[in-house]
C-alpha positions in Angstrom: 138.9 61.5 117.6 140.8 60.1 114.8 144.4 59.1 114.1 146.1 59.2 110.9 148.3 56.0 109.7 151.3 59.0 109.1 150.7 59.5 112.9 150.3 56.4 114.1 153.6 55.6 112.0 155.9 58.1 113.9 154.6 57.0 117.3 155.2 52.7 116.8 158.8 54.4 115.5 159.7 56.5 118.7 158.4 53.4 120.9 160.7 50.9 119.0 163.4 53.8 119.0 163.9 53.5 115.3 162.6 57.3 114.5 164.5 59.2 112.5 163.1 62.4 111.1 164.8 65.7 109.5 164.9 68.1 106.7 167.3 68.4 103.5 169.6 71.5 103.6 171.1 70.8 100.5 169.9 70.1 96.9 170.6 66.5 95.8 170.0 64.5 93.2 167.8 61.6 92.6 169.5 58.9 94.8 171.3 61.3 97.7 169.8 63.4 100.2 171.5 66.4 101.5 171.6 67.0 105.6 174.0 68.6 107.3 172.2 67.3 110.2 173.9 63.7 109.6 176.9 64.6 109.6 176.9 63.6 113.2 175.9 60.3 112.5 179.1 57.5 111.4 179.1 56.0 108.5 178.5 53.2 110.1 175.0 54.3 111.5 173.2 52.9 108.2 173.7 49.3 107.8 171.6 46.8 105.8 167.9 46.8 104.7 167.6 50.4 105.7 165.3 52.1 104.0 164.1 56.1 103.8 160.9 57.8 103.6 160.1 61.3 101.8 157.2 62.7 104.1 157.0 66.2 102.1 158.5 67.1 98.8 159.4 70.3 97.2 160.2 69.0 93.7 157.1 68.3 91.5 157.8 66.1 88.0 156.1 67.0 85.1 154.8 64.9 82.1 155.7 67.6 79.0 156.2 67.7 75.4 157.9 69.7 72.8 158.6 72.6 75.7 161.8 74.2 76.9 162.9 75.9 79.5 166.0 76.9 81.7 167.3 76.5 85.2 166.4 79.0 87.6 162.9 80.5 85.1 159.9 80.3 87.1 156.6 79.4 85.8 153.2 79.6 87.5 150.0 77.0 87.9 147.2 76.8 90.5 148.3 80.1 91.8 151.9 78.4 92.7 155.0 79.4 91.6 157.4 76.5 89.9 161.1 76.9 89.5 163.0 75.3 87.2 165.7 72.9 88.1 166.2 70.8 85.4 166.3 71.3 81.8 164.5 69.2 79.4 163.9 68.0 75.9 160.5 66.8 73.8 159.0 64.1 75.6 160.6 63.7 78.7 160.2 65.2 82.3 160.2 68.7 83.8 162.0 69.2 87.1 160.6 72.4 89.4 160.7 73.2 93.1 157.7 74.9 94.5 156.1 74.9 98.4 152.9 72.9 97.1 151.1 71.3 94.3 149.9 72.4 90.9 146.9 71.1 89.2 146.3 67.7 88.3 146.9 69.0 84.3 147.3 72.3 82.3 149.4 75.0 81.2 152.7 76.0 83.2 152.9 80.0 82.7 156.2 81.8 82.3 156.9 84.1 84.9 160.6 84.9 84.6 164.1 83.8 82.7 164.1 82.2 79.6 161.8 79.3 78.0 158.7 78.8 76.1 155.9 81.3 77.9 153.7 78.4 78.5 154.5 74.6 78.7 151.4 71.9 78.4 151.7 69.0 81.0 149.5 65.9 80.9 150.4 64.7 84.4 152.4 65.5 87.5 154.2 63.4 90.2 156.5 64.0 93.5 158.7 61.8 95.7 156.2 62.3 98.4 155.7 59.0 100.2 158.3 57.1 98.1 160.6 54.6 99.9 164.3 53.8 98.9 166.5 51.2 100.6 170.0 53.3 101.8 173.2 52.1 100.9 175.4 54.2 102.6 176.1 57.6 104.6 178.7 59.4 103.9 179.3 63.0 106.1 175.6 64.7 105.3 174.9 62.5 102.2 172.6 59.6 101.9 173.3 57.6 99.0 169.4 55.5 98.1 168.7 53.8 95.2 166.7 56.3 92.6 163.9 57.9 93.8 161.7 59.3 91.2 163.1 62.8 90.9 165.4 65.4 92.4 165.8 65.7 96.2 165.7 69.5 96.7 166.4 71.8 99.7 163.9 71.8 102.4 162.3 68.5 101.4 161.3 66.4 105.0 162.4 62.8 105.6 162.3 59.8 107.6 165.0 57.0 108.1 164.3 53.6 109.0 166.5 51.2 110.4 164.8 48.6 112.0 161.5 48.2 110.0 160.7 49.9 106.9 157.9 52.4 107.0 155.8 50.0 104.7 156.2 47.1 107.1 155.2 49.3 109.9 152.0 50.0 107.5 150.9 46.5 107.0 151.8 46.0 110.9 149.0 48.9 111.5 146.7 48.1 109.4 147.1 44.4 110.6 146.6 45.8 114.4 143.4 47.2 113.5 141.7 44.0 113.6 143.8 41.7 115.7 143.2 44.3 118.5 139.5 43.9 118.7 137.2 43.8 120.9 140.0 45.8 123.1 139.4 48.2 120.6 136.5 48.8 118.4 134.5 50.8 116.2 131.4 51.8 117.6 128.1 51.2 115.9 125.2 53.3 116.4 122.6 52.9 113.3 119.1 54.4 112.7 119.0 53.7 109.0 116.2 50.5 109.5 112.6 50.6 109.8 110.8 47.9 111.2 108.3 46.1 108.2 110.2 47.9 105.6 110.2 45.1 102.4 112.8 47.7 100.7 116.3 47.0 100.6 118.7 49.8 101.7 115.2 52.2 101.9 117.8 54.9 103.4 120.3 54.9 100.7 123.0 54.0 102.6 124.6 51.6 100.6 126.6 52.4 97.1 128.1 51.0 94.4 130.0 54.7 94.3 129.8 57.6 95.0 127.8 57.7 91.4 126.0 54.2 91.8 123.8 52.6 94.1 123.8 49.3 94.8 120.2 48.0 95.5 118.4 50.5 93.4 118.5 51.2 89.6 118.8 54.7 87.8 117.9 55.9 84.7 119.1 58.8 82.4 119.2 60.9 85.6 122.5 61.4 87.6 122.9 60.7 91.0 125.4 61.0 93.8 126.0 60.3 97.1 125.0 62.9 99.9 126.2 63.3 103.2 125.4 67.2 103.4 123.3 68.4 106.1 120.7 69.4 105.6 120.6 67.2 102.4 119.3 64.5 104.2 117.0 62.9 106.5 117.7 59.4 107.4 120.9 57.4 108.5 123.9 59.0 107.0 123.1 59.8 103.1 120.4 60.2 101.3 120.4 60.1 97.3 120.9 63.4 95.3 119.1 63.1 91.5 119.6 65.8 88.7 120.9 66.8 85.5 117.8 64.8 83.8 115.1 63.8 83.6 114.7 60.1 84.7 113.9 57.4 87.9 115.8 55.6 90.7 113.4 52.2 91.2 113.8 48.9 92.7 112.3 45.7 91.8 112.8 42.1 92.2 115.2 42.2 89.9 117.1 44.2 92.7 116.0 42.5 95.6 114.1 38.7 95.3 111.7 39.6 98.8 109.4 42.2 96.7 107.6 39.3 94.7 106.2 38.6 98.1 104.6 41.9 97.8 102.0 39.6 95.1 98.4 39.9 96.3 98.9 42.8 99.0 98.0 46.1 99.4 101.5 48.1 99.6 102.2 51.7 100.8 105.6 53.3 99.1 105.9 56.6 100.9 109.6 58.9 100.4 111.1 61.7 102.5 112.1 64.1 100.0 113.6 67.8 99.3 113.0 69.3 95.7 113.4 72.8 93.8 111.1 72.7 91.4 107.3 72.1 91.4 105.7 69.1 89.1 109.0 67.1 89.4 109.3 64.4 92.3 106.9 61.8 92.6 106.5 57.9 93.1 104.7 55.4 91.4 104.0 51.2 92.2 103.2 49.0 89.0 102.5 45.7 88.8 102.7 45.6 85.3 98.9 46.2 84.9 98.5 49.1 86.8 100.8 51.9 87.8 99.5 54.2 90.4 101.3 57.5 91.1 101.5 59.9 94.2 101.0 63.7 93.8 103.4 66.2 93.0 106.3 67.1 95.6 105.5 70.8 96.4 109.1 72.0 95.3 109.5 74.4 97.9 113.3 73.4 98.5 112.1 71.8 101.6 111.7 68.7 103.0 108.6 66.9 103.5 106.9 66.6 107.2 108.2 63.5 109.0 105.1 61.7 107.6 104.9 61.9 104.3 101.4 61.0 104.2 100.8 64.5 105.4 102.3 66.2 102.0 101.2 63.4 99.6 104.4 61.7 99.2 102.9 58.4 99.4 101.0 56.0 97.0 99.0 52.9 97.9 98.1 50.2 95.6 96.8 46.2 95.9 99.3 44.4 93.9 97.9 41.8 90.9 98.3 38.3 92.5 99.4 37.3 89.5 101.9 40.6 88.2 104.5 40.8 85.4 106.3 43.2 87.7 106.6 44.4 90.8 108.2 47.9 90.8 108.7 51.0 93.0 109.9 54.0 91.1 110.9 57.7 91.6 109.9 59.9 88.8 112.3 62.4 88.6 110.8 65.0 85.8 112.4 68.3 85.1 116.1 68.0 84.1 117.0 71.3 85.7 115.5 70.4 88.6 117.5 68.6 91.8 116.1 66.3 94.2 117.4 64.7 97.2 115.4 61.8 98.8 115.9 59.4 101.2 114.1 56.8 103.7 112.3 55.4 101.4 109.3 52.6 102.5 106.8 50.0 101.3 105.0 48.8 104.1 102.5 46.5 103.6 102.1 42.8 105.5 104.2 41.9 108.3 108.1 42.0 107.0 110.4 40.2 109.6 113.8 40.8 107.9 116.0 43.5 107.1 119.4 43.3 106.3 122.4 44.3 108.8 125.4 42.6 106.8 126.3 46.2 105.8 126.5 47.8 109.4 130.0 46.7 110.1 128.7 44.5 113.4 131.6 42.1 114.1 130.2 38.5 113.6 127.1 40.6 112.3 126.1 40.4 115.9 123.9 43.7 117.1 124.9 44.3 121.0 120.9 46.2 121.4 118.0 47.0 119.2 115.8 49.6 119.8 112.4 51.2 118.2 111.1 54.8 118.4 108.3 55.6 120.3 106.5 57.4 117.6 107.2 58.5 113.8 110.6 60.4 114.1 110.6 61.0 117.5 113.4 62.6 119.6 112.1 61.5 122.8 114.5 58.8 125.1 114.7 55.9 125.3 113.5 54.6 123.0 112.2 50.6 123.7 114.0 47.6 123.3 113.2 44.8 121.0 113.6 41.4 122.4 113.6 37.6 120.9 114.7 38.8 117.4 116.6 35.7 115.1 119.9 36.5 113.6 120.7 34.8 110.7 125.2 35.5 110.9 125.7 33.5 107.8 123.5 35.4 105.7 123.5 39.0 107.5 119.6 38.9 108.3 117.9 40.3 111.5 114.2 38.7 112.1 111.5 40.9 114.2 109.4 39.1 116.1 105.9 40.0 115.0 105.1 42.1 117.4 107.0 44.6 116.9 104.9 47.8 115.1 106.0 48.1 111.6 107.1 51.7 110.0 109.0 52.4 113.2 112.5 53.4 113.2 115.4 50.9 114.7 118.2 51.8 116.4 120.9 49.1 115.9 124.0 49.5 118.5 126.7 46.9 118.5 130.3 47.1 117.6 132.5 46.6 114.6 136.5 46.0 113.8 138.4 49.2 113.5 140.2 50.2 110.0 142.0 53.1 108.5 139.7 54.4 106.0 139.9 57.3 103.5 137.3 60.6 102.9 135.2 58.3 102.1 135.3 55.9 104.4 136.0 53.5 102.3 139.3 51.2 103.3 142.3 52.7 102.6 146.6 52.5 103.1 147.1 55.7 102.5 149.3 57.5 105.1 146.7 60.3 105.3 143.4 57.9 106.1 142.6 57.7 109.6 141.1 55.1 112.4 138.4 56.2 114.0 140.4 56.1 118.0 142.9 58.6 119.6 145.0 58.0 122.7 145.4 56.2 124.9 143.8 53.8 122.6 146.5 54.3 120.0 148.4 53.0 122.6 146.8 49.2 122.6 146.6 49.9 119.0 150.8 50.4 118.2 151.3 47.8 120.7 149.4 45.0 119.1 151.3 46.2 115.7 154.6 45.6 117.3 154.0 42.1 118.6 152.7 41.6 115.2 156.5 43.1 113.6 158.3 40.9 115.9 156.7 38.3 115.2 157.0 38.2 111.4 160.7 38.6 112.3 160.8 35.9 114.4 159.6 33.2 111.4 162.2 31.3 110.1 163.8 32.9 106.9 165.8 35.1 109.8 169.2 33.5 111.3 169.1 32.0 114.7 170.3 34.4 116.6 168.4 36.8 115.3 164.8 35.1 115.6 165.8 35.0 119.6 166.6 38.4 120.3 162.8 38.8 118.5 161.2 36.1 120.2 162.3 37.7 123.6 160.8 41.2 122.3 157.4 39.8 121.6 157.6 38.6 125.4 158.1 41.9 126.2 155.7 44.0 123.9 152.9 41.3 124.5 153.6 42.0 128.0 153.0 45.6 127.4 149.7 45.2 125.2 148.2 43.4 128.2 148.7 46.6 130.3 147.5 48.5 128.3 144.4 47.0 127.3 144.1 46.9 131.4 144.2 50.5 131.1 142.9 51.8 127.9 140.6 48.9 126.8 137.8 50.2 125.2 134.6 48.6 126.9 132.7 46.1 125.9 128.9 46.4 126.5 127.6 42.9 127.9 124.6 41.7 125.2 121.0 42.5 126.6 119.4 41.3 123.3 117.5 37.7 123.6 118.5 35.9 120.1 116.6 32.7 120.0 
């Protein structure tokens, strides 16, 4: 149920009627384009600020040294074979066509013709997503300022007249956002548990996908898992190997532990290891450290209550301690552990952090709490009278609701393109999380937002009217279709006080 920017591009181009889209049939150089496709076009169909757009290149520029080789000898990489177009000399580029990429560096491999049998490149580019502004059409050639290499045969393209494909980008992107609530990203979150004085005890949130943010690590490496059945709670949990060493969290990484001083504190951790005598946790105060048992190291994960397979430990904290720290011993470097959901549950804890769910105005729409540990039974209850604090990003329970219970958290959140990683990204290939019809309100809302920039006043008179009178129109069009297609907006049963 996603749509990629690329996509999203194409469709705001047909709806604007500036879509333009073929394929090379002729080799061309750096700054022309080949088609014999345009030679039904005039001359005078390209005027000014018109720009292209390479959607898929054949040629592939490599970074070489000290190499040599002919036009027309083919050399292989990454199972792919590269033909030589250009010649070269020490230090400069290597021009081949090929139907997709090599590595990212290596060793070119003669195949055929004549040239050194194997050619060392440091780095590779392609026109691939490169704009040029056109200056002119003449029969089937398009005359651009320099892209970075050749323009072979059968490389695919996109002309725009009206707006350049990177306006129509930032006009996307921009959409995202100033279509909300109309449309929306849908929260749904069961990474919180009620009286849980950790912060981000699920692992959600990182640094990278090398680094987490609220907990610190220690000789071992860890990464980011999203791998079922890697992990237990929310949407990653937090892979540890390579050696030996501890992920821990103390007030250093989050102020609310020194509350902890003078209370008896349960750590508990849902975890997953290979080997025996490995995982563990540990609390120290700095005068005592007391440790759980052993993780089993069966390559499976503990019972929904830890308690049940000793992944726990319980200590009274000094009221007086030099630290306060919750650590996970990691202990056999050829070992790998995944854990996640972690908890110290000890006296009533009313806040929990929510700033990094993505709720608009930080705003939950419902809270909910399991029945029982881990249960799949529905529905769950709701919590009422909790506190928001929007500046901050805190929720505050009302004490009585039952600590170490799972929350859900459902709201919503503003929309963005985003990459693998879900990170935010501009990239033609990263994707919203919407399809149609709701691309519909979404391409709308970016062409009121393109007609509108063109409308500002470092355009000529004449031309800021004819825009003006499009916004009527596309604004026009956006309120249909968020009559139509408008994602709904779930009234607010929570009670805030």
């Amino acid at each position: 149920m996603t749509t990629s920017l690329s996509v999203a591009r194409v469709e705001l181009s047909k709806q604007i009627n500036d879509y333009w889209a073929s394929t090379t049939t002729g080799a061309g150089s750096a700054t022309t384009l080949v088609d014999d496709l345009l030679k039904a076009k005039q001359s005078a169909w390209i005027g000014k600020d018109m720009y292209d757009l390479i959607t898929s290149a054949t040629t592939y520029i490599f970074t070489v040294s000290s190499a040599s080789a002919t036009i027309g000898a083919t050399y292989t990489n990454n199972s792919v074979t590269f033909t030589v177009l250009a010649t070269i000399a020490p230090d400069t580029t290597l021009y081949c066509s090929a139907t997709s990429a090599p590595e990212d560096s290596g060793t070119l491999t003669k195949a055929t013709g004549t040239g050194d049998n194997t050619i060392t490149f440091s780095t590779y580019s392609t026109c691939e997503d490169e704009e040029r502004k056109i200056s002119s059409l003449s029969t089937s050639t398009l005359t651009t300022l320099a892209h970075s290499g050749l323009i072979a045969t059968a490389t695919t393209y996109e002309v725009h007249r009206l707006f350049s494909a990177s306006e129509k980008r930032i006009a996307l992107i921009a959409a995202a956002r100033m279509a909300w609530p109309y449309i929306h990203e849908k929260i749904w979150d069961e990474s919180m548990v009620s009286g849980n004085w950790f912060k981000d005890g699920s692992f959600e949130i990182w640094t990278s996908s090398s680094a987490l943010t609220c907990w610190t690590t220690t000789t071992s490496t860890i990464a980011k898992t999203t791998t079922s059945p890697y992990y237990k709670h929310g949407d990653t949990s937090c892979k540890i190997s390579t050696a030996a060493g501890t992920v821990k969290q103390s007030i250093t990484n989050w102020d609310d532990l020194k509350r902890l001083a003078g209370q008896t504190v349960t750590f508990s951790i849902q975890a997953h290891c290979d080997t025996a005598s490995c995982l563990r946790v540990s609390i120290n105060d700095g005068a005592t450290q007391t440790y759980s048992s052993y993780h089993a190291g069966d390559s499976a994960w503990t019972q929904d209550d830890p308690r049940n397979d000793s992944m726990y430990v319980q200590q009274f904290i000094d009221w007086n301690p030099t630290e306060i720290t919750f650590t996970i011993h990691h202990e056999v470097a050829a070992a790998t552990s995944y854990v996640d959901d972690a908890r110290a549950i000890g006296p009533y804890q009313p806040r929990l952090f929510i700033e990094t769910l993505g709720l608009s105005q930080e705003k939950p729409v419902q809270i909910e709490i399991e029945p029982s540990n881990y249960s799949t039974d529905e529905p769950w209850a709701q919590v009422f009278n909790s506190r928001l604090d929007t500046e901050l990003g805190y929720l505050y329970l009302p004490s009585s609701v039952r600590r170490d219970r799972r929350l859900r958290i459902k709201g919503i959140g503003y929309l963005d393109f985003v990459d693998s990683s879900g990170d935010s990204g501009t990239d033609w290939d990263d994707t919203i999380n919407i399809n149609s019809p709701q691309t519909d309100i979404l391409i709308a809302q970016a062409i009121v937002y393109l007609y509108t920039q063109m409308s500002l006043p470092n355009f000529s008179r004449s031309t800021r009217q004819d825009f003006q009178e499009m916004i009527g129109f596309w604004e026009d069009k956006l309120r249909r279709q968020i009559g139509k297609h408008g994602m709904e907006v779930q009234s607010i049963p929570v009670r805030f006080k």
